[in-house]
C-alpha positions in Angstrom: 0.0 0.0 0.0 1.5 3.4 -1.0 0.0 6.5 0.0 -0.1 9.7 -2.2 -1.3 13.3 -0.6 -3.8 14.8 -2.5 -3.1 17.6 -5.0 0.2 16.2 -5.3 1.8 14.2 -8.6 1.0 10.5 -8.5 4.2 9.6 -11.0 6.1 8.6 -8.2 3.7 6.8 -6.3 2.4 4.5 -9.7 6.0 3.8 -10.4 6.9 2.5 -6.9 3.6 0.6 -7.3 4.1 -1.0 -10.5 7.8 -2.4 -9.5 5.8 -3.6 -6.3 2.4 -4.4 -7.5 0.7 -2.4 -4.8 -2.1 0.2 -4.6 -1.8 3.6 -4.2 -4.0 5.3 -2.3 -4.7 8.8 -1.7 -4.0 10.2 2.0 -6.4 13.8 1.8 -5.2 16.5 4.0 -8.1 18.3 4.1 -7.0 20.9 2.4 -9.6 21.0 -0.6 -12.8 20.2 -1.4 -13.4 20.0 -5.0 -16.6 21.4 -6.2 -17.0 17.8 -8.0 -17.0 16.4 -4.5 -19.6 18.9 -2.8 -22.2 17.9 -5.6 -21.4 13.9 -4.4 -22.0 14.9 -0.8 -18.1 14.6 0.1 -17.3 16.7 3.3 -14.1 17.0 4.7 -15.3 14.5 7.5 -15.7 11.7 5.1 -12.3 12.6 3.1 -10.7 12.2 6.9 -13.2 8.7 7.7 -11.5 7.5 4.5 -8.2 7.6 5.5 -8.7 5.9 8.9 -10.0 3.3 6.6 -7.0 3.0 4.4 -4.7 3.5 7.9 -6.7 0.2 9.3 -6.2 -1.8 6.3 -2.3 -0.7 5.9 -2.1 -1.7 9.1 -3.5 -5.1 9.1 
């Protein structure tokens, strides 16, 4: 499992991921909110509930 911040180039993150075959996921700072996301009902809250998922999965 790799984690990329949001807002940030993924390039890095596929290229470790395709030598390892693992996922990338994005880690979102809270920092934005896209206006995409507010018409799908994404808040902040659920951007941060999404990372405690990934966090509990990396860590299993």
């Amino acid at each position: 499992m790799i984690f990329k911040i949001e807002l940030s180039s993924d390039q890095i993150a596929n290229t470790v991921a395709r030598q390892t075959k693992a996922k990338v996921y994005t880690f979102n700072t809270g920092h934005n909110v896209t206006v995409e996301q507010l018409k799908n009902d994404v808040s902040v809250a659920s951007l941060f509930e999404s990372n405690i998922n990934y966090l509990i999965e990396a860590l299993n």
